[in-house]
Structure formats: C-alpha cells, structure tokens
C-alpha positions in Angstrom: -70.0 16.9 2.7 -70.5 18.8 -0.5 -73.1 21.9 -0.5 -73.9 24.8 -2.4 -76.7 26.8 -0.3 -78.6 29.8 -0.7 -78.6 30.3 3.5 -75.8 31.8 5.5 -73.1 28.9 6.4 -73.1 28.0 9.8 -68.9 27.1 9.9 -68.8 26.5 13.0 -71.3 23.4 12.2 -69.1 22.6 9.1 -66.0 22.6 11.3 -67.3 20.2 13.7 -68.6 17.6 10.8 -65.0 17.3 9.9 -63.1 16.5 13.6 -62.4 12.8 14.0 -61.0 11.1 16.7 -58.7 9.4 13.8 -57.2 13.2 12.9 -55.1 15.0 15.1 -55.6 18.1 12.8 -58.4 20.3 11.5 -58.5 22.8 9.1 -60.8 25.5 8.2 -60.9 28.2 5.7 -63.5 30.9 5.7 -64.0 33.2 2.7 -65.6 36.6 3.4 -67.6 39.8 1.8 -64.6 42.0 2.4 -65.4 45.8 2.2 -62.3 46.8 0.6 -61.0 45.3 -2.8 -57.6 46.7 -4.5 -58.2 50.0 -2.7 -61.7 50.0 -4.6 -64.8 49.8 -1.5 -66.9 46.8 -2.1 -70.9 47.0 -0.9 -72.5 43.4 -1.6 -71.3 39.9 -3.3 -73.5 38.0 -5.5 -72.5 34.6 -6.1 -74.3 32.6 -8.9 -73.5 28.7 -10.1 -74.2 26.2 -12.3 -75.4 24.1 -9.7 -75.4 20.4 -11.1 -71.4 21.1 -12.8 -70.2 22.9 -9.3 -71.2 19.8 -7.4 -70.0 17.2 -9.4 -66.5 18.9 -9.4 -66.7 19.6 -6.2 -66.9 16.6 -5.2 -64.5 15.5 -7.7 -62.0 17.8 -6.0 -62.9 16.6 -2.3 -61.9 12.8 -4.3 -58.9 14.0 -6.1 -58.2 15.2 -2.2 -58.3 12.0 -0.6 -56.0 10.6 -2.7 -53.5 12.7 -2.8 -53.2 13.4 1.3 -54.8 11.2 4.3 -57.9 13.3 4.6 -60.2 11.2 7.4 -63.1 14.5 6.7 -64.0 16.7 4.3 -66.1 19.4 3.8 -67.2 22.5 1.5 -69.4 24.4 1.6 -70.2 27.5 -1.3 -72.9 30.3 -0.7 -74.8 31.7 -3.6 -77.1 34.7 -4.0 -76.4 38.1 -2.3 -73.6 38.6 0.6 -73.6 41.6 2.7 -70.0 42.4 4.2 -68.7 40.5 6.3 -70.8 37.6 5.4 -69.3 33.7 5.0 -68.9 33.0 0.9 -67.1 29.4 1.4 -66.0 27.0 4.2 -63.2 24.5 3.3 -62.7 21.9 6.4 -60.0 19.0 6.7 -58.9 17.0 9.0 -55.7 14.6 9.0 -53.5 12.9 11.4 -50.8 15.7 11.5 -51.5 19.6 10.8 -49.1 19.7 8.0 -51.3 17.4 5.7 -54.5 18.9 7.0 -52.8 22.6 5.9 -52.3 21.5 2.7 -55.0 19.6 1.5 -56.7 22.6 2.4 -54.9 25.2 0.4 -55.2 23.2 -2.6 -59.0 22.9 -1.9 -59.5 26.4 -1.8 -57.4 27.5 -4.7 -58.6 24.7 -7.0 -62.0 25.1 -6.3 -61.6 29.1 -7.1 -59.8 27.5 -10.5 -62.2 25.2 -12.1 -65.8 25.0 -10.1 -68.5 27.1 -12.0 -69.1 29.7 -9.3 -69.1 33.4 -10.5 -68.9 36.2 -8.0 -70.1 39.9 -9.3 -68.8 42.7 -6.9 -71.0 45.7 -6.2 -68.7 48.9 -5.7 -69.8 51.9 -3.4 -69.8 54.0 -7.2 -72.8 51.9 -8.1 -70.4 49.7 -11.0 -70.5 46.1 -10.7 -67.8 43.8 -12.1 -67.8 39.9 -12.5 -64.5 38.2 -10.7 -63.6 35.0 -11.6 -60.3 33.3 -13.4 -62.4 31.2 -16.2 -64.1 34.8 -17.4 -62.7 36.7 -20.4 -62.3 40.1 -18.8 -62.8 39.2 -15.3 -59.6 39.3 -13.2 -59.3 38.0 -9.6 -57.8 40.6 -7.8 -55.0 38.8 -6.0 -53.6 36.0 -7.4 -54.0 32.1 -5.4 -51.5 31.2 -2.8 -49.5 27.8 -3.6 -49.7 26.1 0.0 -47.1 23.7 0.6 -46.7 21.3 3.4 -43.4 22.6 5.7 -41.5 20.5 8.6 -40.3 22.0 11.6 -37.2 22.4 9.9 -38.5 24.6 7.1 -37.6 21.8 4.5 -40.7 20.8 2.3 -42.6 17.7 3.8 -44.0 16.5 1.0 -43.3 13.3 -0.7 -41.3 12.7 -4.3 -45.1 11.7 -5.4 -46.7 15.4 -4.7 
C-alpha cells in the first residue's frame, strides 16, 4: 500500500493492513507536527509533493524493500497540505517473521524515503518566518540528521547478513 493523501492518516488502519498471520513482527513509524524544532517553536507543517515522482519511488523503495529483507506487508503512507501539531505526517508499516528484520526494513524506509522521495515540508515558526526542510534543497537543512537502523541479536552482534 502506497498513498500520498490530503486527509489525516488513520495509522492505526495502516497498521492493521500490514499484520499477517505469515509475520511474527510489525513495525510502525509515525512522524509528527512537533511543536518544538532545535529550540525554535514550530506552529503548522505544510507538506507539498510531486505526486506522480513520489509514488513511483515510493513504491520503488517498498520493491527495493522486499528484496533486500522478508517483508510479507508493506505500507506508507505520506500526508500533504497543512498539519496542525501533533498531527500524523507519515506512517511506515512492516511486517516480517522475526522483529529484527521488521525493525530494519523499517528504518531504512523511513530514512530513504526522507532522502530521495519528492516531498518538501515548509515549517511555520511562532515569529511568523517559514523555512523549507528537506535534504535535496539548496539551503534547506533537516534539523537532525537520519538514524542508520541496523538489525541487532540478542547478543548485541549485528544480525545482518555479509549481503546487507
């Protein structure tokens, strides 16, 4: 399930479209309107795509996914037009046979789509200035930089295979 929507996201309902009796594992990530932003106090979001190009590599990430862990559901889902705080921006959903795979097919989602899927995000500050946030905009700075997930035994030794 690949969606961009103008209508608040219903994760819960994502979430659900993803479990599998095949998958002992689901993962979800939720992105929010946060009010605060490197100390700076955020009032609205405004996402804006390029439709057509964000779902084709969307779903060329959610392919690039399956083949690289045993992903049995995927789902992601990307809110455009105005957030208020609080609001849901982005669900990412997995599910996999074992929790480690499910965590890290996630993670990559999320921080691969923020790399390379034509979805801009303009933060409205309580001072009334506005600033566009995203990595692929001269000028534009994400604020924190991406986690690298990686898949971790019980052990604390990296699970991943020689291939990843």
């Amino acid at each position: 399930m690949i969606e961009i929507t103008e209508a608040p996201i219903d994760h819960a309902a994502v979430t659900d479209r993803v479990r599998s009796n095949q998958a002992g594992a689901v993962c979800t990530f939720l992105g929010t309107a946060r009010e605060l932003t490197g100390g700076r106090q955020t009032t609205a979001l405004e996402y804006e795509a390029y439709p057509e190009m964000a779902l084709k590599k969307l779903a060329d990430l959610e392919r690039e996914a399956r083949g690289r862990w045993p992903i049995v559901e995927a789902a992601i889902v990307h809110r455009v037009g105005h957030l208020e705080l609080g609001e849901v921006s982005v669900v990412v959903a997995v599910s996999c046979p074992h929790r480690a795979e499910a965590f890290e097919a996630c993670c990559w989602l999320i921080d691969t789509l923020k790399e390379v899927v034509p979805i801009w995000k303009r933060e409205t500050w309580s001072d009334g200035t506005e600033e566009w946030v995203h990595p692929g905009i001269s000028g534009a700075t994400e604020k924190s930089p991406p986690i690298k997930c990686k898949a971790i035994d019980g052990h604390g030794e990296d699970a991943r295979s020689a291939t990843d």
